[in-house]
C-alpha positions in Angstrom: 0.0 0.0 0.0 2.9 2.0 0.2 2.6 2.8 -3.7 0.0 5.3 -3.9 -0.6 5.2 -7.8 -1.9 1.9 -7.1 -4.9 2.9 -5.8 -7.8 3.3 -7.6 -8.8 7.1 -8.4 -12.1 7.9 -8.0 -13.2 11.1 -9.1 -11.3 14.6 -8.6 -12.3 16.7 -5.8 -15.1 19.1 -6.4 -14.2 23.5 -5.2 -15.6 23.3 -1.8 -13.9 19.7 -1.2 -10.8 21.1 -2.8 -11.1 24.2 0.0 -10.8 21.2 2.8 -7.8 19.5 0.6 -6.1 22.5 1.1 -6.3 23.9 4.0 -5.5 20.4 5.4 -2.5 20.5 3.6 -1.6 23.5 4.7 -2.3 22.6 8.2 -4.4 25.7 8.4 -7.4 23.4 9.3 -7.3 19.4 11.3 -10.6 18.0 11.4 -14.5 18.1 12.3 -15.8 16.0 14.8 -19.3 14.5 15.6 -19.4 12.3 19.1 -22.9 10.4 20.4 -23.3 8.6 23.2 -25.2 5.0 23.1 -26.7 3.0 25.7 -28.0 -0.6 25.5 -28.9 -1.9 29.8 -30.0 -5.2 28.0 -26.3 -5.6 26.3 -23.9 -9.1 26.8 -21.8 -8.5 23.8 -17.9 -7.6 24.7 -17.6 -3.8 23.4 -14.9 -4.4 21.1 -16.7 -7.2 18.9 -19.8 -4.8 18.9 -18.4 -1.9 17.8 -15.9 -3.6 15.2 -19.0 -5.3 13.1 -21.1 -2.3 13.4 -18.7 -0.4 12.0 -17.8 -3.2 9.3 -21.3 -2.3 8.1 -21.4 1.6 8.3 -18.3 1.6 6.1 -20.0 -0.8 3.4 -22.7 1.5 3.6 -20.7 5.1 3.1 -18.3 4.3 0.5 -16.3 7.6 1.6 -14.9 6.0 4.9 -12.3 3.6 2.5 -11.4 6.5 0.3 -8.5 9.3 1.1 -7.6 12.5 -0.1 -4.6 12.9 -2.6 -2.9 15.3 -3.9 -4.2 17.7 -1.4 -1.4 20.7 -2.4 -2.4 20.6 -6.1 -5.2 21.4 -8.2 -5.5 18.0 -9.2 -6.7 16.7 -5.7 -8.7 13.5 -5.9 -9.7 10.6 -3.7 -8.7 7.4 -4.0 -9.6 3.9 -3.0 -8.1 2.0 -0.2 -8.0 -2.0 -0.4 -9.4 -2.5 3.0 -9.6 -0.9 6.4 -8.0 -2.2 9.4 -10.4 -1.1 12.1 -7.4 -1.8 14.6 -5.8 1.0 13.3 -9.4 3.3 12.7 -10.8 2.2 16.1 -9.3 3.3 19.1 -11.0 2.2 22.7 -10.5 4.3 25.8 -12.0 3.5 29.4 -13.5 6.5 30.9 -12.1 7.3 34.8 -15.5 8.0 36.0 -19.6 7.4 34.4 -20.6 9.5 31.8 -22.0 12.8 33.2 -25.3 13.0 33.6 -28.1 15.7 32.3 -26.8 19.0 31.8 -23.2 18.1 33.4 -20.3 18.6 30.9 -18.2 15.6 29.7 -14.3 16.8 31.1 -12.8 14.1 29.6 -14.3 13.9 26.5 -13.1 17.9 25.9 -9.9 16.5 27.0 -9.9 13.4 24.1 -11.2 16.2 21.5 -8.5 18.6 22.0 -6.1 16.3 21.3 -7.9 14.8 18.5 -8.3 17.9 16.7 -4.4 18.9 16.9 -4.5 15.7 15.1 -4.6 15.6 11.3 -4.4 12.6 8.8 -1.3 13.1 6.5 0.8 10.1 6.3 4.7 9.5 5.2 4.5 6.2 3.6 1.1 4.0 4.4 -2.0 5.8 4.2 -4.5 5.8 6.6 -8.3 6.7 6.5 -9.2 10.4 6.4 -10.9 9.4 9.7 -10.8 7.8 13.4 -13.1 6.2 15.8 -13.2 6.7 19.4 -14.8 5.3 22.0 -14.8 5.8 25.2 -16.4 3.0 27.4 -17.4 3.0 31.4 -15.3 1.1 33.7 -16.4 -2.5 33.5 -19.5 -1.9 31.5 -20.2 -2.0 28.2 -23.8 -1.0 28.2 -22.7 2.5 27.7 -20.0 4.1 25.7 -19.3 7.2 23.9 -18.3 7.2 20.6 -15.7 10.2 18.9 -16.3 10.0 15.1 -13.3 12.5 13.7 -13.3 12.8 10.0 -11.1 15.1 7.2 -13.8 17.9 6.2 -13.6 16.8 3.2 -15.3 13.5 3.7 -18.2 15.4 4.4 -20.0 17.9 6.8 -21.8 18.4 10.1 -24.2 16.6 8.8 -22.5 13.8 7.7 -20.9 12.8 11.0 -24.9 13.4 12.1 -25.4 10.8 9.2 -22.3 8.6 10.4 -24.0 8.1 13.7 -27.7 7.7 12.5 -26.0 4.3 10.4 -24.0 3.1 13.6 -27.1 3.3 15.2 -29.0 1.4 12.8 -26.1 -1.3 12.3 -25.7 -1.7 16.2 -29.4 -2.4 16.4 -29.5 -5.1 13.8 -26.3 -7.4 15.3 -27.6 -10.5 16.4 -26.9 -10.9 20.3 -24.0 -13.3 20.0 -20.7 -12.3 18.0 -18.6 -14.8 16.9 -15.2 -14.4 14.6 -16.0 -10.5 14.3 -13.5 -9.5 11.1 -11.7 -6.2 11.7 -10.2 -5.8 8.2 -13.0 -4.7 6.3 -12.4 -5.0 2.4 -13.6 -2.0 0.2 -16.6 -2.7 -1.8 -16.5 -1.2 -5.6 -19.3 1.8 -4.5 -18.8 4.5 -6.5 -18.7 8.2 -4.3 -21.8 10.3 -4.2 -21.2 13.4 -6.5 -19.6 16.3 -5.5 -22.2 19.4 -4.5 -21.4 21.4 -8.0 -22.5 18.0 -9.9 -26.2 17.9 -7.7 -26.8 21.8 -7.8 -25.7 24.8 -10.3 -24.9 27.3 -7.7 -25.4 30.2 -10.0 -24.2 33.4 -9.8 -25.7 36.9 -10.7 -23.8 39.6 -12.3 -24.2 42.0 -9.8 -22.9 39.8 -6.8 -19.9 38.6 -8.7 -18.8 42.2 -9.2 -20.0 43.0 -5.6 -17.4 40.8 -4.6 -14.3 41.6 -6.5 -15.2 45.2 -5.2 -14.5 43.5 -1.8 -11.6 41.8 -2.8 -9.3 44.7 -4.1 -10.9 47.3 -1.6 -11.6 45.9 1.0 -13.1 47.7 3.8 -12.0 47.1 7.2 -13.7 48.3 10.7 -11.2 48.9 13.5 -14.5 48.5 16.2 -15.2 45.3 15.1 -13.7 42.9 16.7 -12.0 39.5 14.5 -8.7 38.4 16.8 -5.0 38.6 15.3 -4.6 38.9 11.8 -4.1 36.3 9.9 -0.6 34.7 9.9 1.0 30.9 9.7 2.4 29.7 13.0 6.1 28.7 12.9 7.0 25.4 13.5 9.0 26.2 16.8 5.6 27.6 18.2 2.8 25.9 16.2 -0.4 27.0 17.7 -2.6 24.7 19.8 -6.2 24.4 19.3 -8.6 24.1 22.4 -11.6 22.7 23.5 -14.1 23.1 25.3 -18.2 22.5 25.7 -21.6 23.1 27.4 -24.1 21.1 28.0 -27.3 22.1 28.4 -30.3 20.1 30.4 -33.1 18.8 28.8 -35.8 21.0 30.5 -33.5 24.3 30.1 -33.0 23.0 26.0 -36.9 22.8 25.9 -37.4 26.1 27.7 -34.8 27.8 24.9 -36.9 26.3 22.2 -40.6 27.6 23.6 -39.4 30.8 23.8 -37.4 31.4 20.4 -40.8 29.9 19.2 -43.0 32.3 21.0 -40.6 35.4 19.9 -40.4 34.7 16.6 -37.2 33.1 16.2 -35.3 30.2 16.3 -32.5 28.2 18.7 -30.0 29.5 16.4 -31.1 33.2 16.5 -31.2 32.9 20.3 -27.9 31.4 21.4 -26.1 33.3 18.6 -27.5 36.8 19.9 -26.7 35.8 23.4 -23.5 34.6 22.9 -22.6 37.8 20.8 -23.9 39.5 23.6 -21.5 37.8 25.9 -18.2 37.8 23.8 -18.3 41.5 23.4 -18.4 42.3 27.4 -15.7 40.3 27.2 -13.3 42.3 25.1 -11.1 45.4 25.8 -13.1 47.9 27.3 -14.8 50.4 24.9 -12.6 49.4 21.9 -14.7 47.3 19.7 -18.9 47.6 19.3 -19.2 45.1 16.1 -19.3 40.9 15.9 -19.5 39.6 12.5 -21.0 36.2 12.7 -21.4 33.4 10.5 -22.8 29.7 10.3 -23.0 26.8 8.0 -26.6 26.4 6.3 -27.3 22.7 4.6 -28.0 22.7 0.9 -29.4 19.2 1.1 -32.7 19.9 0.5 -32.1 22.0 -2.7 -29.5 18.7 -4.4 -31.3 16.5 -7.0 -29.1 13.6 -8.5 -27.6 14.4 -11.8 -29.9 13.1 -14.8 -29.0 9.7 -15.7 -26.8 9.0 -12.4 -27.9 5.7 -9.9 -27.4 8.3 -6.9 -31.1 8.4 -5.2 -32.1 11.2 -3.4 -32.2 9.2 -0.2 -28.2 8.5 -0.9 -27.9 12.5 -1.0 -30.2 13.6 2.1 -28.7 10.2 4.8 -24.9 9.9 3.0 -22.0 11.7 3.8 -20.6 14.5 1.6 -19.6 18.0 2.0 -23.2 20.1 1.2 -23.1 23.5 3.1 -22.8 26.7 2.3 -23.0 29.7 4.8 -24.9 33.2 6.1 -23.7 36.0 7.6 -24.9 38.9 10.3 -23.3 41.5 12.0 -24.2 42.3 15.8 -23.7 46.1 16.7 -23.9 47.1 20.1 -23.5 51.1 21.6 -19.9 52.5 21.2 -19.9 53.0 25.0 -21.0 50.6 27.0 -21.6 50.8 30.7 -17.6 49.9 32.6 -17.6 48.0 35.9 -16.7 51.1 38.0 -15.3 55.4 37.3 -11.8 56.1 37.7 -12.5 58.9 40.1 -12.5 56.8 43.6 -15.2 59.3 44.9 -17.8 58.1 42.2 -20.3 55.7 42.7 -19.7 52.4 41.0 -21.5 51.0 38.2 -23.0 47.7 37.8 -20.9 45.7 35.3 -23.6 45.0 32.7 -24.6 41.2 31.5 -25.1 39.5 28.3 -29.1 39.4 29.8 -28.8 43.3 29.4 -28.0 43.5 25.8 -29.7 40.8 24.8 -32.9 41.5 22.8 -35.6 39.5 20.7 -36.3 41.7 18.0 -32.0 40.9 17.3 -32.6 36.9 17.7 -35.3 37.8 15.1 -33.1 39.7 12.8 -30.4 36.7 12.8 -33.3 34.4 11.6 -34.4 36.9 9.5 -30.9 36.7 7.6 -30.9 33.1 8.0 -33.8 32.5 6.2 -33.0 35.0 3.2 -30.1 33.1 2.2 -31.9 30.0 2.4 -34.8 31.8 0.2 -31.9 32.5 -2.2 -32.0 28.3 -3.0 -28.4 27.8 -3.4 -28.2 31.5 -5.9 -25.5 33.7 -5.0 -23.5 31.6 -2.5 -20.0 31.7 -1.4 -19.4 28.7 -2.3 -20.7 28.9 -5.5 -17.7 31.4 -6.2 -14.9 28.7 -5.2 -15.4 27.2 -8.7 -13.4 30.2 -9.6 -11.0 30.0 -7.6 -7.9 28.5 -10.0 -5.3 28.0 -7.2 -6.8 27.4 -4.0 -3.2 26.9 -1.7 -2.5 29.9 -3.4 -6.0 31.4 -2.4 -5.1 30.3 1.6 -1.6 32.1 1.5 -2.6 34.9 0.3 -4.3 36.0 2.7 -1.4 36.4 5.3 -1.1 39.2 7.0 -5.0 40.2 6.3 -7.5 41.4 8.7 -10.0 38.4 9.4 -13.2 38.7 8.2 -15.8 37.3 11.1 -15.1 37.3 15.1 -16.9 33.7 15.3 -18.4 30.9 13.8 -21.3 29.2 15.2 -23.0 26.4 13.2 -26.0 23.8 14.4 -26.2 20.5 12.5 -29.9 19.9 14.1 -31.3 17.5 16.0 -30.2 13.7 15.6 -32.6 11.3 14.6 -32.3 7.5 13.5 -32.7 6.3 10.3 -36.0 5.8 8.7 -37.4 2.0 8.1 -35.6 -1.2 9.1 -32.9 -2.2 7.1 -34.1 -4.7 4.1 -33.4 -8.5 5.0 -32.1 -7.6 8.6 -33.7 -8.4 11.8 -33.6 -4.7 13.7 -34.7 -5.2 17.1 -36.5 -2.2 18.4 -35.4 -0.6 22.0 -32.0 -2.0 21.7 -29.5 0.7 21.4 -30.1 4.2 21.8 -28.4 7.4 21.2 -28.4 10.1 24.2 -26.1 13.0 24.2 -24.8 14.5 20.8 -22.0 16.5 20.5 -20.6 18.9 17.0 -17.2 19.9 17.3 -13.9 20.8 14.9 -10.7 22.1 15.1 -9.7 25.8 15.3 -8.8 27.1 12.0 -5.7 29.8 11.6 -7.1 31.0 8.4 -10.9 31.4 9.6 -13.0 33.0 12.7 -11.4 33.0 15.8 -13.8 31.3 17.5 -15.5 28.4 15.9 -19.1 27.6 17.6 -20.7 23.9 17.6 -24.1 23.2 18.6 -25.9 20.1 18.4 -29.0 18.4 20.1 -29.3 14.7 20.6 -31.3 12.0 21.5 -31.8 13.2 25.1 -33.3 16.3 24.1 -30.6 18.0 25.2 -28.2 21.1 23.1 -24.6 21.1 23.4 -22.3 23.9 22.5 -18.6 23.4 21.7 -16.2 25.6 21.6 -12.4 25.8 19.5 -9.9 28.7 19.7 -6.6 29.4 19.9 -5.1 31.0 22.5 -2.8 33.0 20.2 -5.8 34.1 18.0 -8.1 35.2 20.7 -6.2 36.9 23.0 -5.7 39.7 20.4 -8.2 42.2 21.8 -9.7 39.6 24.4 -7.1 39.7 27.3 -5.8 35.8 28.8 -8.4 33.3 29.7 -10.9 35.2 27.0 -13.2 32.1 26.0 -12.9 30.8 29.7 -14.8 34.0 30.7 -17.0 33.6 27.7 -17.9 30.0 28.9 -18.4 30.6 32.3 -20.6 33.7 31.3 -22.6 32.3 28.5 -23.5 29.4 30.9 -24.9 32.5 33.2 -26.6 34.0 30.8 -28.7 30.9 29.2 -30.0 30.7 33.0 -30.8 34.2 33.6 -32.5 34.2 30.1 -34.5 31.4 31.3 -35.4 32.5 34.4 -36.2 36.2 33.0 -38.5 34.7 30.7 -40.3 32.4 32.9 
């Protein structure tokens, strides 16, 4: 396997796959990561023979998982075939120190296992390995619970294909029979060919006026010294790479369920809400009285807008439950008074102030606005899109160093891949017993990226009926205008501000 051109090519990289390629070569960008916990009391199987044939089958099913990047530098990136996975190598199996937390408790190992894994990437010197890793950490003695970290090369797919990872684990878990005997754990790659690339399922067309609108951008760019985006861009040396972070929240069911009512009631959405709170909260945060702007953006699914390619055997159930990369992205900018309210005067005779909360900025008729924008891109049915433009782009390494030294362009990301949910039907000829496995806690996650927001936002709601927000940064990045400890204080605040939201409103 050590010869490369021996493996069969598959199909070139599409733009917005080749944006992944590259940055991943670059090492400007690691990973994405979906995690899910399962939970079976009625259980006998060891863990290790369990996981390794329901795996065997999620990999026949998503063809992906035995292909790898090439080429990744060059505009000829492509993926390529792998005989066979060794699940040895993909799988790795940790045992937890203590039970997995409980509603609305954050998992502290698990942020530990995902930092590491997202400093991680998947380049190889001689044997390749699969653009992705399995990790699953299992309870002391049990193996009725386990939790299991599915990290994956962005382009293998998106948010929602690690969703759509777990939905077939799920399915293939619930259809072993209850005793395992002679589980294989090199799994041979079946000749499936790749779904299509998103620029072979949609046009992504582009007007006149928006094509012009941004060239305008790109040779004069305007820049606003109050808003507030982190250091400027710049490549880390190699003495003092940077280190990316993690961190989550989880929230409890009841709070999760309170969050959604209300958004409902006012008009809105989850999104709308915990982006305008958390806005609210990063820019108390900052240097006092220097910046009064947040530009925000988040991923928006073009599943529902992709239709197979005349004459192709992909169905359109292959497109909306496989895994691909099928996103593109809004934007909105949060602007808050130039002179907010400081914790105390200078003048030890004056009467201090109260130090003002996210709860105090925060407002409806803004949650509204951010699904307002929201919903205008996704009325715009894939038209005018960034990533519609990447099909321009000719060099896209080149496109990446480019921008060094540049201002960055947003102050964070935050993206919500949704609710999971298990497949639809039973699977044809198999026995799926109902009430076996289920899924509890989902969490959406990915590395910090040196060429994009500082702060990149993951939320996620899973089988418990519970949302989880993750966090990436680095330290180097944020600190820029956010003082030591910056996302810390975000954290710890944001936490305090879901609850007085809740209880404000209730």
């Amino acid at each position: 396997m050590g010869d490369l051109s021996s493996l069969e090519k598959l199909r070139t990289c599409g733009p917005i796959e080749k944006y992944s390629t590259a940055r991943h070569h670059l090492g400007f960008y690691k990973n994405v990561g979906v995690i899910a916990t399962y939970s079976n009391p009625s259980t006998t199987t060891p863990l290790e023979a369990t996981i390794y044939a329901a795996v065997a089958k999620v990999i026949s099913a998503h063809p992906i998982l035995s292909a790898i990047a090439l080429s990744e530098d060059t505009n000829d990136a492509h993926y390529a075939r792998l005989p066979s996975v060794d699940l040895k190598t993909s799988v790795r199996f940790v045992e937890r120190k203590s039970s997995i937390p409980g509603d609305g408790v954050a998992d502290i190992e698990l942020d530990a296992i995902l930092e590491d894994e997202h400093n991680r990437d998947f380049k190889f010197e001689t044997i390749p390995i699969p653009n992705w890793r399995l990790i699953v950490l299992s309870e002391p003695g049990s193996s009725k619970n386990f939790t299991a970290a599915f990290i994956f090369h962005h382009a293998l797919g998106d948010g929602k294909s690690g969703l759509n990872f777990h939905r077939t684990l799920l399915s293939a878990l619930q259809s072993l029979p209850s005793t395992l005997e002679d589980v294989e754990t090199i799994v041979q790659s079946l000749d499936t060919p790749l779904l299509p690339p998103l620029e072979q399922l949609h046009p992504l067309p582009l007007g006149i006026f928006y094509i012009f609108q941004q060239l305008w951008n790109d040779f004069w760019p305007t820049t606003t010294p109050t808003r507030w985006t982190g250091r400027d861009l710049c490549i880390p040396s190699s003495s003092t790479p940077y280190i990316a972070k993690f961190r989550h929240i989880a929230l409890s069911k009841a709070t999760t369920s309170t969050l959604l009512t209300l958004s409902r009631k006012n008009k809105t959405t989850l999104q709308g809400t915990l982006e305008t709170l958390l806005a609210a909260t990063i820019i108390l945060n900052l240097e006092e009285g220097k910046y009064d702007r947040l530009s925000v953006v988040g991923a928006i699914s073009l599943r529902p807008l992709l239709l197979p390619p005349p004459g192709s055997s992909t169905t359109q159930e292959e497109i909306q439950n496989g895994m691909g990369v099928y996103v593109s992205k809004y934007s909105y900018e949060h602007h808050y008074p130039s002179s907010l309210p400081l914790a105390t005067s200078s003048s030890s005779n004056a009467t201090p102030t109260p130090q003002p909360k996210a709860i105090d900025l925060f407002s409806w008729d803004e949650a509204r606005k951010v699904r307002e924008a929201i919903t205008l891109e996704l009325e715009k049915k894939g038209r005018n899109t960034a990533t519609g433009l990447l099909r321009w782009v000719s060099d896209i390494p080149k496109f990446f160093r480019e921008k060094v030294g540049k201002v960055r362009e947003d102050s964070f990301e935050l993206s919500n891949i949704g609710v999971f949910s298990a497949l639809p039907g039973k699977a044809e000829g198999e026995n799926v017993v109902e009430g076996t496995w289920e899924v509890g806690r989902v969490v959406f996650s990915q590395s910090a990226s040196v060429m994009g927001q500082p702060i990149q936002c993951c939320v996620a709601s899973g089988g418990d009926g519970c949302a989880v927000v993750g966090f990436s940064w680095f330290e180097e990045v944020v600190n820029v205008g956010g003082g030591e400890r910056l996302i810390e204080r975000v954290v710890e605040s944001f936490e305090e501000s879901i609850e007085d939201l809740v209880k404000r409103e209730t």
